[in-house]
C-alpha positions in Angstrom: 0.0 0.0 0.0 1.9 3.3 -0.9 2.3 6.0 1.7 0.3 8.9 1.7 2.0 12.1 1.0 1.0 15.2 2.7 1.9 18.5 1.6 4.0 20.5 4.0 2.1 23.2 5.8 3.6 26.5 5.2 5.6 28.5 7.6 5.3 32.2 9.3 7.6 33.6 7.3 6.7 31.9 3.6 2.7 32.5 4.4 3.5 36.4 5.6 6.0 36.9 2.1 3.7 34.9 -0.6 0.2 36.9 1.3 2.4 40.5 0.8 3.7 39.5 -2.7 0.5 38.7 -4.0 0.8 35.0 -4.6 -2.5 33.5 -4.9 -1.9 30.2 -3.7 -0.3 31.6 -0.4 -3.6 33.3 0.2 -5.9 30.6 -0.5 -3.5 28.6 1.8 -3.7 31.5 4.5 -7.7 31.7 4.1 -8.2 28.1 4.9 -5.9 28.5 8.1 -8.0 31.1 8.9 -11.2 29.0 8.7 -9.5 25.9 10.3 -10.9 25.1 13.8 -7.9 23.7 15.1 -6.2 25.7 17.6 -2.8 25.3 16.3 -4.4 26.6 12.9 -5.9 29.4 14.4 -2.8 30.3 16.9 -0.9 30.5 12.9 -3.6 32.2 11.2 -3.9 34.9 13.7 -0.2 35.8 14.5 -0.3 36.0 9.9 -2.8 38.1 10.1 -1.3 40.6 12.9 1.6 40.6 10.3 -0.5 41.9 8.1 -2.2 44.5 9.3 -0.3 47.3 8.6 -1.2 46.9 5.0 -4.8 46.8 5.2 -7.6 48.8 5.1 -7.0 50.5 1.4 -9.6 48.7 -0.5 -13.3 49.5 -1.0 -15.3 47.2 0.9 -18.9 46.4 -0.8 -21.4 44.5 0.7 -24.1 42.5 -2.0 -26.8 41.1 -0.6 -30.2 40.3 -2.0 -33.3 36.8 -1.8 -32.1 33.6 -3.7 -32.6 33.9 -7.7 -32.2 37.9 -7.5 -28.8 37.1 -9.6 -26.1 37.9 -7.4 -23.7 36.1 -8.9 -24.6 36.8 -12.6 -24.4 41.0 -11.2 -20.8 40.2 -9.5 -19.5 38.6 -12.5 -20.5 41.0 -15.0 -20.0 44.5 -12.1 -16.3 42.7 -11.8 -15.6 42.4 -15.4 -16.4 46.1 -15.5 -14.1 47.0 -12.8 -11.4 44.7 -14.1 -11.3 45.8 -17.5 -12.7 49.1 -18.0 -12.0 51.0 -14.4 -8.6 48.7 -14.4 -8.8 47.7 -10.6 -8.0 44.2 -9.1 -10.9 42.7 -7.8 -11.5 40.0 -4.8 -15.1 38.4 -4.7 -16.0 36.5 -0.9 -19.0 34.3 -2.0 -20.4 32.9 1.0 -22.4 29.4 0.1 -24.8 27.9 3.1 -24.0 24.5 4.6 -25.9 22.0 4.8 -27.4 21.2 8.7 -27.4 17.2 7.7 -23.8 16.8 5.8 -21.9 19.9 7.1 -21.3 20.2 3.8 -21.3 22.9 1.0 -21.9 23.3 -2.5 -19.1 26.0 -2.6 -20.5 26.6 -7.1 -19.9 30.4 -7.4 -16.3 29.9 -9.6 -19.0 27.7 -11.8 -20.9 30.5 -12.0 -18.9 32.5 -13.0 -16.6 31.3 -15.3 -15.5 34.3 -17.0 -14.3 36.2 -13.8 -12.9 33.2 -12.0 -10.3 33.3 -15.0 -9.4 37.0 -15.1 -5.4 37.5 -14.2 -7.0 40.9 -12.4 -10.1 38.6 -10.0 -9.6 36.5 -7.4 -13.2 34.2 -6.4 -13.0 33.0 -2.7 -16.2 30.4 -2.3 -16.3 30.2 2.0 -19.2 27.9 3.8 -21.5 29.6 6.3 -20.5 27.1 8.6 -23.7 27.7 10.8 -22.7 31.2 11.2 -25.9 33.5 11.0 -25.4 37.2 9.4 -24.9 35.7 5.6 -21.7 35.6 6.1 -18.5 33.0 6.9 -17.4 33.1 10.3 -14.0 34.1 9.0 -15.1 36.5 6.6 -13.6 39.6 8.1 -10.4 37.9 8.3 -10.6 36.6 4.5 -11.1 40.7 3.9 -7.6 41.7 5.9 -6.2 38.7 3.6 -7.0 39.7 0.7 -6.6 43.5 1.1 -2.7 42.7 2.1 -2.4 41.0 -0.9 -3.3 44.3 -3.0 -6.5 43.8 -3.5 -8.3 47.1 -5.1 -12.1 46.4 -4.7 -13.5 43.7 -2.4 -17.0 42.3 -3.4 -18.5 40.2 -0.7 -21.5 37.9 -1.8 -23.8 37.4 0.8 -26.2 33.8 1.0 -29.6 35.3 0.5 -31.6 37.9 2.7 -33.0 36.0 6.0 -33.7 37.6 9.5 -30.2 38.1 10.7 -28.8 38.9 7.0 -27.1 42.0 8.7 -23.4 40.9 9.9 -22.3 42.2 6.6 -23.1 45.3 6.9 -20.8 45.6 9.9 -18.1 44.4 7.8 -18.1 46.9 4.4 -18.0 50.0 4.0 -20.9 50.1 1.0 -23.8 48.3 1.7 -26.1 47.1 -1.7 -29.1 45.6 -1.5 -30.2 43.6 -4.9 -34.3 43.3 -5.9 -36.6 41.6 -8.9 -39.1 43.7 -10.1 -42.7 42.3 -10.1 -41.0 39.2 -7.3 -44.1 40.4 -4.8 -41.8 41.7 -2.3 -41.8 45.7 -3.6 -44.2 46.0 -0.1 -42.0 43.5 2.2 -39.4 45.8 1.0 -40.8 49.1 2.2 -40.6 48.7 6.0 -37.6 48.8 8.5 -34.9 46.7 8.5 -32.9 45.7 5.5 -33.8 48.2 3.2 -33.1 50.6 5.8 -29.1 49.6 5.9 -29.1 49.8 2.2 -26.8 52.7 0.7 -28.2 51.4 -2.5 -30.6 49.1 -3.9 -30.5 47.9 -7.5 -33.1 46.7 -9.5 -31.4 43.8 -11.1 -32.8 42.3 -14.3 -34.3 45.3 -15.5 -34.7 43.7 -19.1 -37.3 42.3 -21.9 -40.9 42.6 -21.0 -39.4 43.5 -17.1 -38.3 47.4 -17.9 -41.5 48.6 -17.4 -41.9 46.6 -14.1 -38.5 47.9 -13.0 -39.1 51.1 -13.7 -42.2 51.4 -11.6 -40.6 49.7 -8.5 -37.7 51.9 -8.7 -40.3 54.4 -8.3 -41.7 52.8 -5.4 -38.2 52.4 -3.7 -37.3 56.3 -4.0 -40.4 56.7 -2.4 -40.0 54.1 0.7 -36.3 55.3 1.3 -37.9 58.7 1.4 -39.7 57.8 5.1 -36.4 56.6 6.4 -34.3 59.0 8.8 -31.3 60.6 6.9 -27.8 58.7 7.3 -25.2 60.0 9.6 -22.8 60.5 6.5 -25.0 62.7 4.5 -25.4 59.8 1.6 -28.6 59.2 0.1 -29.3 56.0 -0.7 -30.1 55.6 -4.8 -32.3 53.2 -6.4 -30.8 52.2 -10.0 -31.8 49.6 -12.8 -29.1 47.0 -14.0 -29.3 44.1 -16.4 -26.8 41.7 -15.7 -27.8 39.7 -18.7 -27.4 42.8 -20.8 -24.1 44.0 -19.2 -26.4 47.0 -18.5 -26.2 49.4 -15.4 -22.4 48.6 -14.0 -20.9 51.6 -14.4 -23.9 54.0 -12.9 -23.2 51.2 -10.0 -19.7 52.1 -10.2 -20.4 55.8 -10.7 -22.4 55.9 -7.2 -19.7 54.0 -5.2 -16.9 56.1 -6.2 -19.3 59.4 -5.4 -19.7 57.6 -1.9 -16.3 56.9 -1.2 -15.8 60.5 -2.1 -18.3 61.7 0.2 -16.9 59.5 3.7 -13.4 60.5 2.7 -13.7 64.1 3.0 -16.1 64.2 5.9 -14.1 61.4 7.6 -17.3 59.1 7.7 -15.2 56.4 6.4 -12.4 56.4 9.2 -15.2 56.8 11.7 -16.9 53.8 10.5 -14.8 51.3 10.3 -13.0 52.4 13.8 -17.0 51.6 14.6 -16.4 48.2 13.1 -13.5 47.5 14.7 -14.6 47.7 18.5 -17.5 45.4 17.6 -15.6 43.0 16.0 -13.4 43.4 19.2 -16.6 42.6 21.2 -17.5 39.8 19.1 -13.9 37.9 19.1 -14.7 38.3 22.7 -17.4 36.6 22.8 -16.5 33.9 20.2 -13.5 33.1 21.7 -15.1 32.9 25.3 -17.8 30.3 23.8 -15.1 28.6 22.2 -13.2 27.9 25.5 -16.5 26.9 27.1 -17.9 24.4 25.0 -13.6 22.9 24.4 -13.8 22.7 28.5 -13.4 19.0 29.4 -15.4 19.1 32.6 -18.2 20.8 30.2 -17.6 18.4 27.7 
């Protein structure tokens, strides 16, 4: 019977060099450290990441989030393409995939879905599983971000799994929050009301094409009107409502257009700095808590 080889884990210093150089097989290597639950993994994956602080934090963090079937992949690919090729940014796409409560498993599909962008030299498509987390996110999401920022990383797109009750986390995570809908889905009126929509710095009508325009055009109507009743943000943005088409490579750079405007905006009234320092001491809080749940259920008189 032959011997199974395995492949040497990497070290501090090779994982820290390949992560800053912008090797993309360090960084997968590094993100699935980071997700490990091993506590030798973890001890590694967080003394990287401290390395790698200092060059974080220079990106534009956008959060996409929107029901099952709304086309959130088919938006990323084609908004990504746009960024790669025409706005000439480097581009790193978190899609978050749910796992399965029987098999633990995942289906982890979005580099299927989008084949064009999973082979651009300038992309870089990180499927993560939920894991169980709630929040539509990865449990080591935020540290997938600092990854992938320090290895130079312009624009980060993060994918969430579909709106559901606690489909917020993410929006404590990036600094522009988008929020996809269908037009004529039946949920224009679950839209309008607190909540989701509320977080939203803007929502996108996606598949605004064929015998849909008129549809779309109406609900963005509707929208503009709903984010009307809601108080004004602290940052002085107002949230937009815009048509895309996906399908038609339609609407990606208004989308585009809008972010830069907003990254504009927090930049000279130092909303963005403000934010994320606001991020920061809840993700502080949160470790906190993770970690102390951690120790409580590894305990081996609680076990």
């Amino acid at each position: 019977m032959s011997k199974i080889i395995r492949k040497n884990e990497l070290s501090f210093k090779e994982y820290t060099e390949g992560i800053l150089s912008g090797n993309r097989s360090v960084l997968s290597q590094a993100i699935t450290l980071a997700e490990s639950t091993l506590p030798k993994h973890n001890a590694l994956a967080q003394k990287v990441i401290n390395h790698c602080l200092p060059y974080t934090g220079k990106s534009i963090r956008i959060g996409i989030t929107g029901i099952p079937g709304v086309g959130k992949s088919t938006f990323i690919e084609t908004f990504g393409l746009y960024l790669t090729e025409e706005v000439k940014r480097t581009v790193a796409v978190l899609a978050i995939d749910p796992t399965s409560e029987r098999s633990r498993g995942s289906i982890l599909g979005d580099k299927v879905r989008m084949e064009k962008l999973s082979v651009d030299k300038n992309a870089y498509i990180r499927p993560s599983p939920t894991s169980g987390s709630l929040g539509g996110v990865a449990q080591s999401t935020r540290e997938t971000i600092l990854l992938c920022e320090a290895a130079g990383f312009d624009i980060l797109l993060v994918e969430t799994v579909g709106v559901g009750q606690s489909e917020t986390t993410v929006h404590s995570m990036t600094d522009f929050f988008l929020l996809l809908k269908l037009a004529g889905a039946g949920d224009e009126l679950q839209g309008i009301k607190r909540g989701i929509i509320e977080m939203a710095d803007a929502i996108i009508i996606n598949k605004s094409d064929g015998e849909n325009v008129k549809a779309a055009k109406r609900a963005k109507v509707d929208f503009n009107r709903a984010l009307h009743m809601y108080p004004a943000k602290r940052n002085g943005w107002s949230p937009k409502v815009k048509l895309a088409s996906a399908l038609n490579n339609v609407g990606s750079e208004n989308v585009w257009t809008m972010i830069s405007k907003y990254a504009e905006l927090g930049k000279s009234n130092d909303f963005f700095e403000d934010k994320r320092a606001t991020q920061n001491q809840f993700w502080l809080t949160q470790t906190i808590e993770d970690s102390l749940k951690g120790e409580f259920y590894q305990n081996e008189t609680i076990k």
